[in-house]
C-alpha positions in Angstrom: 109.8 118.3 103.9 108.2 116.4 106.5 105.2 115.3 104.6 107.2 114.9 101.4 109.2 112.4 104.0 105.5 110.5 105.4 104.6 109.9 102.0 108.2 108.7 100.7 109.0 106.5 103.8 105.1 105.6 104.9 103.8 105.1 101.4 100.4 105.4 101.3 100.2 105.6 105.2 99.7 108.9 105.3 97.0 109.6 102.9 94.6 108.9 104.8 95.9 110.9 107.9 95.2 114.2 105.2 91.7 115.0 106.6 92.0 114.7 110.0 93.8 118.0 109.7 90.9 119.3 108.6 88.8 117.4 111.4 90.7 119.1 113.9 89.8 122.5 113.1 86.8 122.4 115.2 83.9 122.8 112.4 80.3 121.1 113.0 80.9 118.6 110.5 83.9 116.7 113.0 81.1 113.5 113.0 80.8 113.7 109.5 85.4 114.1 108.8 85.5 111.5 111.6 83.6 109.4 109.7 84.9 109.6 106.1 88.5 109.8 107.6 87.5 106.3 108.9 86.0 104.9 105.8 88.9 106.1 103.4 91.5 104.8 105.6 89.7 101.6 106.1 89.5 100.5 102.9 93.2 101.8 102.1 94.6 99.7 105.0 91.9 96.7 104.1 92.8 96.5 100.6 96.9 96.7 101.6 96.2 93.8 104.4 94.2 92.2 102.2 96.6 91.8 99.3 99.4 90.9 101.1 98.0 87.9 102.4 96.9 86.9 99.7 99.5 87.4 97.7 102.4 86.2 99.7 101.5 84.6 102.8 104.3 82.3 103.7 106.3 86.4 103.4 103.2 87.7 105.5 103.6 84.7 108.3 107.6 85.4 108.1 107.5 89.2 108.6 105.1 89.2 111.4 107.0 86.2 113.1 109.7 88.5 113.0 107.8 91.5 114.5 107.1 89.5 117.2 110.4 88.4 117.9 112.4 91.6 117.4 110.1 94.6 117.6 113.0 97.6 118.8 115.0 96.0 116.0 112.5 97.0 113.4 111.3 100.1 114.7 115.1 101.2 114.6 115.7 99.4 110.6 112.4 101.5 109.9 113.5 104.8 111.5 116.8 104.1 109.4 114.9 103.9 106.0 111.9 106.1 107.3 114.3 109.1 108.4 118.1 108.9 106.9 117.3 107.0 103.8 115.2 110.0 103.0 117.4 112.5 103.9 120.6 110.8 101.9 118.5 110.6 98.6 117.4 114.3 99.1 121.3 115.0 99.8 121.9 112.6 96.6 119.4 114.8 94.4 121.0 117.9 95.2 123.6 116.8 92.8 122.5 116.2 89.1 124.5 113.2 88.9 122.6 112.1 92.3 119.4 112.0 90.9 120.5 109.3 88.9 120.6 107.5 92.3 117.7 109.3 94.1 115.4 108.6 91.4 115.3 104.9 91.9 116.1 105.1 95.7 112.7 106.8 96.6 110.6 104.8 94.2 112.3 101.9 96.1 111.7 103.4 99.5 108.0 103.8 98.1 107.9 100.2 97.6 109.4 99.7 101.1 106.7 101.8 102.8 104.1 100.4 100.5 104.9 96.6 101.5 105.8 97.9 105.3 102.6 99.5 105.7 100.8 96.2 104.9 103.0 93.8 107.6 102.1 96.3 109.9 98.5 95.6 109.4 98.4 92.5 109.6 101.3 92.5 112.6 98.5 94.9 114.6 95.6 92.7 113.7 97.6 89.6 115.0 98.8 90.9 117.9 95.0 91.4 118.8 94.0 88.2 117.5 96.4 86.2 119.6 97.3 84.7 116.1 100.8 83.9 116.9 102.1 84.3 113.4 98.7 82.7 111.3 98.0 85.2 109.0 94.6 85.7 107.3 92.1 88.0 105.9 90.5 88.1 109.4 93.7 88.9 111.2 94.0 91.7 108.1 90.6 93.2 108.6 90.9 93.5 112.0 94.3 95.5 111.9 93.1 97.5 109.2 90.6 98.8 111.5 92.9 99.5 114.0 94.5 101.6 112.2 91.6 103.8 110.6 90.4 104.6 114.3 93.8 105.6 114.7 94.2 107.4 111.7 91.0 109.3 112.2 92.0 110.9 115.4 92.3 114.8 114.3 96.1 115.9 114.7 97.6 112.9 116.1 95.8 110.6 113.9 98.9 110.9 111.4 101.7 110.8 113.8 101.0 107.7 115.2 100.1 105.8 112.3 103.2 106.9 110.6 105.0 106.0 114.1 103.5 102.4 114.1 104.0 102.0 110.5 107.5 102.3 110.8 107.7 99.0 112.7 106.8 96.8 109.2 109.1 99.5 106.7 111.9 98.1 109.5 111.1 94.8 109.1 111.0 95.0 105.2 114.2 97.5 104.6 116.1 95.0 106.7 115.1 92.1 104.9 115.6 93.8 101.5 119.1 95.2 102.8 120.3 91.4 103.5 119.1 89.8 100.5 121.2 92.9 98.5 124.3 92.5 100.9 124.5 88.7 100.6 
C-alpha cells in the first residue's frame, strides 16, 4: 500500500525514486544507477518546474509566497491529503457505491500531487536562489536539480523526496479545499 500511496499522493514524485532501490543493492554498476537515477529524475522534475511557470506564474509566485510564509502549515495540509485522503478513498472503495467517490477522489489527489510536486520545485529552487517569491525557469532548473541528487540517493533517495514534496501537495490541497468550501 505504501507505494500505491507515494504514487497517489506524490504523483509522479516517486517514479523516479524506483531505481535507486536497485542502486542500493550494492552491484558495480551504482556509478552508472547513480547516474541514470539522476538524469530521469532531472528531466521529470525540469519538465514539472518548467511548465508550471510557464503556464501559471502569477499561481507559481502565489504558492511559493505562501511556502515561505507558512511552511508547518503546508507540510501538515500535505500530510492531510498525502496520508488520510488516501486512506479514506481506499476506505470509500471498499464499498461499491464508494468507488463512485474514490474514483474521482484519487484522480484528484493525482492532480494535487502532480501540481504539488511542481511548487515544490520551484519553492526549493527559490529558497536557494534567494528569489524571494520571483519565479522563473532558472529558479525551476535549479530546484529540479535539487531534487534529482536527492532522488538519486539509493534507499533514502525516495523518502525524502516524497517528505519534501509533501510541503507543495499542502500548499495546493489547501488552496483547492477553500476555493470548494467558499
Amino acid at each position: 500500500m505504501s507505494s500505491t500511496r507515494t504514487l497517489a499522493c506524490s504523483g509522479l514524485l516517486a517514479i523516479p525514486g524506483l531505481t535507486g532501490v536497485a542502486s542500493a543493492q550494492g552491484t558495480p554498476e551504482l556509478a552508472l544507477e547513480f547516474g541514470f537515477q539522476f538524469l530521469v529524475s532531472l528531466v521529470i522534475y525540469a519538465i514539472l518546474g518548467v511548465v508550471l511557470v510557464g503556464i501559471g506564474p502569477r499561481y507559481a509566485r502565489e504558492t511559493v509566497t505562501e511556502l515561505h510564509e507558512e511552511p508547518i502549515r503546508a507540510l501538515l495540509w500535505g500530510l492531510l491529503a498525502g496520508i488520510v485522503v488516501p486512506l479514506v478513498l481506499f476506505l470509500f472503495a471498499i464499498t461499491i457505491i464508494g468507488l463512485v467517490v474514490a474514483i474521482p477522489g484519487a484522480i484528484v489527489l493525482f492532480c494535487v500531487g502532480v501540481v504539488g510536486l511542481s511548487v515544490t520545485i520551484v519553492w526549493i529552487g527559490d529558497l536557494l536562489t534567494g528569489g524571494g517569491g520571483t519565479v522563473g525557469a532558472g529558479t525551476a532548473l535549479v530546484g529540479a536539480i535539487v531534487l534529482a541528487i536527492l532522488s538519486a540517493i539509493p534507499v533514502f533517495g525516495e523518502l525524502i523526496t516524497t517528505i519534501v514534496g509533501y510541503f507543495g501537495i499542502g500548499v495546493v490541497a489547501r488552496r483547492l479545499y477553500l476555493s470548494w468550501s467558499g
